[in-house]
C-alpha atoms as one frame of an Amber mdcrd trajectory, in Angstrom:
protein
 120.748  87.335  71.403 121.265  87.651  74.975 124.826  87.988  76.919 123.993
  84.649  78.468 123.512  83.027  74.969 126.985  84.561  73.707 128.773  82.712
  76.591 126.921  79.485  76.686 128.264  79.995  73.155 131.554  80.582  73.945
 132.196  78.100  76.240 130.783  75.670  73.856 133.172  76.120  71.315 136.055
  76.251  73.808 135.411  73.004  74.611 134.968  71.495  70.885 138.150  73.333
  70.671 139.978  71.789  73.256 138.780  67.885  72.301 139.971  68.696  69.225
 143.377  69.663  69.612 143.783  66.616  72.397 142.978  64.508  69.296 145.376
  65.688  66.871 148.115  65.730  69.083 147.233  62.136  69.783 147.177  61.254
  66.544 150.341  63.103  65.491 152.445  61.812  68.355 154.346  59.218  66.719
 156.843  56.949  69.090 159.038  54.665  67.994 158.694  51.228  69.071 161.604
  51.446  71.081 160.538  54.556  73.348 156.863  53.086  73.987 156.525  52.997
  77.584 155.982  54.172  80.833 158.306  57.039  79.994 156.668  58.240  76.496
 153.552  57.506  78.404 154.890  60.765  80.693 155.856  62.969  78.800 152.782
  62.632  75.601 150.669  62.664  79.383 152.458  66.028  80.148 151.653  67.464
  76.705 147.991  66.836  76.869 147.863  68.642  80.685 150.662  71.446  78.822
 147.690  72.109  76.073 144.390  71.533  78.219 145.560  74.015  80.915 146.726
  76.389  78.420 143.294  76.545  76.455 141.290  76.347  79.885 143.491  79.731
  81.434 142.403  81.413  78.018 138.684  80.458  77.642 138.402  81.730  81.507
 139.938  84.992  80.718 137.655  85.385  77.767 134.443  84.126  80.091 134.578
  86.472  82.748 130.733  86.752  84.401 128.808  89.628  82.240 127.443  92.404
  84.525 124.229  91.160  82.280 123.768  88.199  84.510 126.172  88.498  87.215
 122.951  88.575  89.890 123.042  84.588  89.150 125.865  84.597  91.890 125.518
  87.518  93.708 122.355  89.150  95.076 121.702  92.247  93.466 118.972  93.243
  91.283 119.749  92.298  87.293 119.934  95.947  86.309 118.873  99.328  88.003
 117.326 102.328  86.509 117.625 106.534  87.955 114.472 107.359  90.445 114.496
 104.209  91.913 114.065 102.246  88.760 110.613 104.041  88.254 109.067 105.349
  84.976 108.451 108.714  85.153 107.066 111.864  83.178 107.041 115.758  83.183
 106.018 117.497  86.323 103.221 119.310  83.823 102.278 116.004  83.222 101.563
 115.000  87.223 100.029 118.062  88.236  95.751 117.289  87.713  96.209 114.387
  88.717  97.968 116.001  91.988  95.333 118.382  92.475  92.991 115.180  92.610
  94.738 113.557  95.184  94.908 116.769  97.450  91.240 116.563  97.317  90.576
 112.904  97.891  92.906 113.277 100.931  90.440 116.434 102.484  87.879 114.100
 101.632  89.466 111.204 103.527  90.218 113.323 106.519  86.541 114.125 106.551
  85.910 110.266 106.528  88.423 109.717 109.466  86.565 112.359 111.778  83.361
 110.554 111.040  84.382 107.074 112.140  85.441 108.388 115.367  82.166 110.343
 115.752  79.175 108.232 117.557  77.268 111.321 117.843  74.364 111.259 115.137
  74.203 115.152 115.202  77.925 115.589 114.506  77.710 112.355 111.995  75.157
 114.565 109.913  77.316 117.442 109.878  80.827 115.904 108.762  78.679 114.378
 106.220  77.343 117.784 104.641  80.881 118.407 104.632  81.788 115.466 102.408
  78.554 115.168 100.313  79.665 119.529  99.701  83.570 118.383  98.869  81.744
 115.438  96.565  79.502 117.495  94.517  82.135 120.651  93.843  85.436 118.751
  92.988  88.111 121.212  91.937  89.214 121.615  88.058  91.710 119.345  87.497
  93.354 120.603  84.256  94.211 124.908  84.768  96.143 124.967  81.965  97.960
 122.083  81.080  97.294 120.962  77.417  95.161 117.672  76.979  96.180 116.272
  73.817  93.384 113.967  72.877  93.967 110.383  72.026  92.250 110.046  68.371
  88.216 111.529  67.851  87.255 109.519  64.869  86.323 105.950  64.251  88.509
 105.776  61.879  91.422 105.700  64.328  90.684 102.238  65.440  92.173 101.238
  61.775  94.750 103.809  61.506  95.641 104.176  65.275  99.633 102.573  65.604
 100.996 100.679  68.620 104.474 101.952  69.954 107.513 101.210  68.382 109.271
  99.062  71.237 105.889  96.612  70.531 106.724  96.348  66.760 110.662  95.872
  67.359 109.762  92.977  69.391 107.048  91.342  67.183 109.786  92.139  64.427
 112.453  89.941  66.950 109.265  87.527  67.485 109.437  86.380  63.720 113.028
  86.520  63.476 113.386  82.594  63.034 110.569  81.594  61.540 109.326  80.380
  58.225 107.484  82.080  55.620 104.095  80.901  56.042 104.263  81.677  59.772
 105.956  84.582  59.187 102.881  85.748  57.355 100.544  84.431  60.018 102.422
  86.489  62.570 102.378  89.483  60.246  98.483  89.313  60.073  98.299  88.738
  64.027 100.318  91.528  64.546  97.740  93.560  62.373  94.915  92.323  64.815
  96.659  93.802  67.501  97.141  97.219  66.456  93.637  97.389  64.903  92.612
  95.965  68.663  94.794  98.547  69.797  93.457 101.436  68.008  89.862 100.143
  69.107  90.659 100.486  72.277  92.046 104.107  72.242  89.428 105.019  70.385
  86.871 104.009  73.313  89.262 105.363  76.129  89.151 108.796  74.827  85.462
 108.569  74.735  85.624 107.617  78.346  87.586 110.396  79.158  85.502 112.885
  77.638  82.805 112.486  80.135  85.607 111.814  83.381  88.132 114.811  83.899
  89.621 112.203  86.815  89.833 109.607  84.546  91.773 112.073  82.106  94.159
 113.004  84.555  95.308 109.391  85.425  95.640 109.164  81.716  96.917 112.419
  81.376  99.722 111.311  83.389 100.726 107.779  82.598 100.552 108.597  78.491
 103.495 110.858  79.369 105.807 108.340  80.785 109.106 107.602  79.872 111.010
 104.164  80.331 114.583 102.983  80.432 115.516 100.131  78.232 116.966  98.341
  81.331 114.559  97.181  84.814 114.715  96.251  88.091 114.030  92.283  88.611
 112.808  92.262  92.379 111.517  88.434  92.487 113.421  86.507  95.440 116.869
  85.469  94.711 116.347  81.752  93.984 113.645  82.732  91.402 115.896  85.746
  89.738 119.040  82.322  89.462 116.090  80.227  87.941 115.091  82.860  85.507
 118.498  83.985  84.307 119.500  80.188  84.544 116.846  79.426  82.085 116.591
  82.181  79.724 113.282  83.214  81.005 113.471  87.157  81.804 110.211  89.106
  80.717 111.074  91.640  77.687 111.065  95.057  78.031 107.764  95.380  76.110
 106.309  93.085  78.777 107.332  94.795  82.006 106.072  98.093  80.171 102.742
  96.346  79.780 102.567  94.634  83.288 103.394  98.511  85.136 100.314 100.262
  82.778  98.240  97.547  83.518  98.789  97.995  87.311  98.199 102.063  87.205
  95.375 101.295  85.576  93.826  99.030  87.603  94.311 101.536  90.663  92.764
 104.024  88.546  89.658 102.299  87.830  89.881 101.040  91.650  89.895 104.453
  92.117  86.627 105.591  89.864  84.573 102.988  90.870  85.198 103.507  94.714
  84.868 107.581  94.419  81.691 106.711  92.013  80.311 105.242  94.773  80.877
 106.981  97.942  79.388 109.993  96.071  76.510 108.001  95.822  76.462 106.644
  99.003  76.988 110.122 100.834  74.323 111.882  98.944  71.835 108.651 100.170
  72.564 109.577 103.919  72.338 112.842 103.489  69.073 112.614 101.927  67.963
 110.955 105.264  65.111 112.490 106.966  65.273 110.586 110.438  68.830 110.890
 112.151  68.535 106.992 113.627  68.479 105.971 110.049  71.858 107.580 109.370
  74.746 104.317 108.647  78.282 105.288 108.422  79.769 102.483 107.988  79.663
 102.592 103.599  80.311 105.778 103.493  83.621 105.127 105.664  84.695 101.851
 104.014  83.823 103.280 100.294  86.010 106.849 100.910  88.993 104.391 102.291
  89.193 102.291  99.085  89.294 105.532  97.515  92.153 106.722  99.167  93.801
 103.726  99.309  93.344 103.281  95.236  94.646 106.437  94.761  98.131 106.576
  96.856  98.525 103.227  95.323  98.515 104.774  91.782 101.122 107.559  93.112
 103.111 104.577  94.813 104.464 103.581  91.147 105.888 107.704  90.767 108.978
 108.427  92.137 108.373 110.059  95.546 110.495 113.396  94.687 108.116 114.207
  91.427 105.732 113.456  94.103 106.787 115.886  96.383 107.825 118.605  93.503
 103.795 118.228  92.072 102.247 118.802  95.028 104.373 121.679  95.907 103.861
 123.621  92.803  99.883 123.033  92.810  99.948 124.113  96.898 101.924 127.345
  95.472  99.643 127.814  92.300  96.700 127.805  94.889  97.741 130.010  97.238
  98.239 132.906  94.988
């Protein structure tokens, strides 16, 4: 039950309240036959306004706006979280992950020297470069612990979903009858065993992709607030509050992993193939044959992918990661 639900409640009753006690004092106001008139007309007139203003000052003291939904009026945010509103994790957590994006950004470098190089001598050269940074990336994991996911098929049975998902299909059937109660209850099996399928195949995948297990590495570490930051424009935040229709918690925590991991496989399938692509031109026996132009576009999705990815971490972890693995290195 939401704050908003409570008041709409609230005022409700207030006013069932109210039209209730205006009818009983009409109907206990007795005047003599003598005294009807203008002036009884007055003063049973003054009663009503006595009792209506009376009852309206207290339901407005008691219906104060709830911090809850106050951004209906105002134009803040519906709630706010510490580091910006972001998720985040341990710094352990973030470091392969930064070590991966301290070599993507050498590699971009490289990239950015060979756009502005017409020379097909010089072209061939930065392109060693890359297609040497490309075939010896650095170990991503020096020590931190890489707890797998599940190793057996039998996981995709046995493998749970979190606990926020199962409080709110638990809220989801709150309501309903028993048949579809037990409909839910078997759809809600489906999902984990869906679930369970699907961790099963991702640690497969990141058997064979130490980058891959060091986006995972990072974002199965993260912690979120029960509370979020609603950034849609103010007219749609009124509309939404207005109507009931803010996203659970379970579904913002789904919509933000969904988005790191579409940068991540962004990401894999850009790096994927600008390792390709390099080794092609490098390959190249004739220097007129040499083209550039992938090899450039491919290494800048890349990039791009992968500050997008650290765009959803709070800029001081950021900061803190990359500091420790620049320190780790230099000893």
């Amino acid at each position: 039950i939401t704050m908003r639900n409570i008041a709409t409640v609230l005022s409700l009753a207030t006013l069932l309240l109210l039209q209730t006690v205006l009818l009983v004092v009409d109907s206990l106001t007795v005047l003599p036959a003598a005294h009807r008139g203008q002036q009884c007309t007055h003063l049973l007139s003054n009663r009503r306004a006595f009792i209506a203003n009376t009852l309206l000052t207290t339901s407005a003291a008691l219906l104060q706006p709830s911090p809850t939904f106050a951004a209906e009026e105002e134009d803040e945010p519906t709630t706010n979280t510490g580091r910006n509103g972001k998720p985040f994790a341990p710094l352990d957590a973030l470091l392969p992950a930064t070590r991966l994006k301290l070599w993507v950004g050498e590699i971009y470098m490289l990239s950015k020297d060979l756009s502005n190089q017409n020379d097909r001598q010089q072209q061939i050269i930065i392109l060693q470069q890359m297609n040497n940074q490309l075939s010896n990336a650095p170990k991503l994991f020096q020590g931190e612990t890489m707890t797998k996911r599940t190793n057996t098929p039998t996981a995709q049975l046995t493998t749970s979903i979190s606990s926020a998902n199962k409080d709110q299909y638990q809220m989801n059937r709150n309501g309903l009858n028993v048949g579809d109660k037990v409909i839910a209850m078997w759809n809600q099996a489906d999902v984990e065993r869906q679930w369970g399928m699907l961790q099963y195949a991702e640690s497969k995948r990141e058997e064979g992709n130490e980058m891959r297990a060091a986006f995972n590495f990072y974002a199965r570490q993260l912690s979120f607030a029960d509370e979020y930051v609603l950034t849609a424009p103010k007219d749609k935040r009124k509309e939404m509050i207005r109507n009931d229709a803010l996203p659970s918690i379970t579904a913002v925590i789904a919509s933000d992993l969904d988005r790191r991991d579409l940068y991540r496989n962004q990401f894999l399938t850009a790096i994927d193939d600008a390792v390709a692509e390099v080794a092609y031109q490098v390959r190249l026996k004739q220097p007129e044959e040499v083209d550039v132009t992938d090899v450039v576009t491919l290494v800048n999705e890349a990039h791009e992918a992968c500050e997008n990815w650290f765009s959803l971490i709070p800029s001081q972890d950021v900061e803190e990661a990359v500091a420790a693995v620049m320190l780790k290195d230099a000893k």
